[in-house]
C-alpha positions in Angstrom: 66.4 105.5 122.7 68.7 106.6 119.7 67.7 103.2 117.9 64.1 104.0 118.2 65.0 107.4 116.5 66.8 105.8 113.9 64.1 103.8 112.9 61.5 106.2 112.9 63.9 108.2 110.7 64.2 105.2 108.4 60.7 104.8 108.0 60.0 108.2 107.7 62.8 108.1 104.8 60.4 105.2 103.7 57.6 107.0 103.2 59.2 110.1 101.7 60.8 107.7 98.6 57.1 105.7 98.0 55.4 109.7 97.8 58.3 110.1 95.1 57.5 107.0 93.3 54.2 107.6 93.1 54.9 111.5 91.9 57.2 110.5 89.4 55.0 107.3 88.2 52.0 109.9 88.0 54.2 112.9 86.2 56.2 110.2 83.9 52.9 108.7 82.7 53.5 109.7 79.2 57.4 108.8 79.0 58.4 105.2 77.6 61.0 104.6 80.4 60.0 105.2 83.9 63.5 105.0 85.7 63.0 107.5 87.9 60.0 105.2 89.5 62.1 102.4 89.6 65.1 103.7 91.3 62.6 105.2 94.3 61.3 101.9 94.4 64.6 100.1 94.6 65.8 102.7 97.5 62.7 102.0 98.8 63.3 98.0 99.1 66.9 98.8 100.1 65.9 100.1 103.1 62.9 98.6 104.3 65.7 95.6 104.2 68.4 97.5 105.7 65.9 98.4 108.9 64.5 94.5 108.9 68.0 93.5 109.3 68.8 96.1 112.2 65.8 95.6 114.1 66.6 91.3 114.1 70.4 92.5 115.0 69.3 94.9 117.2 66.7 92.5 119.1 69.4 89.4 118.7 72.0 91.7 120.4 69.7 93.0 123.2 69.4 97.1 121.7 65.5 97.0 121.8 63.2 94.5 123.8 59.8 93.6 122.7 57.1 94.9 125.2 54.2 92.3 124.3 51.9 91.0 127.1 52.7 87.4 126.8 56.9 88.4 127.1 57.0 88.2 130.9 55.0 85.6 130.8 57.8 83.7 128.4 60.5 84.8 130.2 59.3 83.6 133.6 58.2 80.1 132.0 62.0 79.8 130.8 63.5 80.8 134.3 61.3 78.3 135.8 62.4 75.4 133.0 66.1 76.4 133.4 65.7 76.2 137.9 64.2 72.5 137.2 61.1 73.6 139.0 
């Protein structure tokens, strides 16, 4: 549960620093250097790679489990190749 939290936090985080991007792209229209754009940007990147590397540790290390239609189906094909039946 607290790992579904975090990520919605991240993403939410996510959204927040592409609304200042755009903000300061729209307000800094007129100025030569838009740095302010770029460094929401870059925070933005930085941590839509931070959570992609989470979620495949936190799938990898058992934290969160997909809930897809065909997983059981998987998982029961796998018991039954591992049994030899």
């Amino acid at each position: 549960m607290l790992a579904k939290i975090f990520v919605v936090i991240v993403l939410l985080i996510i959204l927040y620093s592409l609304g200042s991007a755009l903000y300061f792209f729209v307000k800094d229209r007129d100025r030569s250097d838009a740095v302010r754009t770029a460094k929401a940007l870059t925070l933005r990147i930085s941590l839509s790679l931070a959570l992609f590397v989470f979620l495949l540790i936190a799938f990898a290390t058992g934290i969160i489990k997909p809930h897809s239609i065909a997983y059981p189906l998987i998982q029961k094909q796998k018991q039954e190749s591992t049994t030899g039946q």
